[in-house]
C-alpha positions as CSV (number, residue, x, y, z in Angstrom):
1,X,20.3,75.5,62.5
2,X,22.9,73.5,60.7
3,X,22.5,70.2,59.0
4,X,24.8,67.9,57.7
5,X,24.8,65.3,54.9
6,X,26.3,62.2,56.1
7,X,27.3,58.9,53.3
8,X,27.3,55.9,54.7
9,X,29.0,53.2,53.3
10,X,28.3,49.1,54.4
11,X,31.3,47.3,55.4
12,X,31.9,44.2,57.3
13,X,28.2,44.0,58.2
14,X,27.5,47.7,59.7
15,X,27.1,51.2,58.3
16,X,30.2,53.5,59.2
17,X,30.1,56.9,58.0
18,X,32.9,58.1,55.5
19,X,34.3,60.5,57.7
20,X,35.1,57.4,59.9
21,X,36.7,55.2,57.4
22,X,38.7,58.4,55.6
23,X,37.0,58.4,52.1
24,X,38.3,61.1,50.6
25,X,35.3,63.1,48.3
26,X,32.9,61.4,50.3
27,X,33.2,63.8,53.3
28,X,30.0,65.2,54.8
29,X,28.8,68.4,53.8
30,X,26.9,70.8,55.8
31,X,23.5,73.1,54.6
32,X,21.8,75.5,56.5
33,X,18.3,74.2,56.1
34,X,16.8,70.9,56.2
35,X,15.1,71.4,53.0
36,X,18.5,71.7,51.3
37,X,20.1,69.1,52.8
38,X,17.0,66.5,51.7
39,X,17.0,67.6,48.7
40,X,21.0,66.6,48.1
41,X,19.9,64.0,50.4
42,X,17.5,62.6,47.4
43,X,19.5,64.0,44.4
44,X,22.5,61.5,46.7
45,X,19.6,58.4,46.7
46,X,18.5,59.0,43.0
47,X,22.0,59.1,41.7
48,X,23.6,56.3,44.1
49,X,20.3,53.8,43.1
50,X,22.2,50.6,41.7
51,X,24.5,50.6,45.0
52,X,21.9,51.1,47.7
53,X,22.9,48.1,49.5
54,X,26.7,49.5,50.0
55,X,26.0,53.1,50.2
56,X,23.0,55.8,51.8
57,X,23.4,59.1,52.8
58,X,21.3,60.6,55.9
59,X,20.5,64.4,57.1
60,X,21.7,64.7,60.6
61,X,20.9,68.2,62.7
62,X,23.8,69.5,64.4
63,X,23.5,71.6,67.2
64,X,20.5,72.4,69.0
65,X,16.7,72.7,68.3
């Protein structure tokens, strides 16, 4: 299974994913466990704390189960 690690950022009143909205260095990244990918996931939260409002980051499976 694949996983990817999506950032989100808040604009005009809805999340949109980076990808979308062309941040370049915010691009998702993909992990081959879930494990890994929550742990960025949290390492993302910890490190991103003082701009939760405006930015989160999710683990999203790809593929199928």
């Amino acid at each position: 299974m694949k996983w990817l690690l999506v950032v989100y950022f808040f604009v005009a009143g809805e999340w949109v994913t980076a990808d979308s909205i062309g941040m370049d260095g915010w691009g998702s990244i993909y992990y081959k466990t879930d494990e890994e990918c929550l742990t960025r996931q949290h390492e993302f939260t910890d490190n991103m704390k003082n701009y939760s409002n405006a930015i989160r980051a999710q683990c999203e499976h790809i593929g199928f189960y």
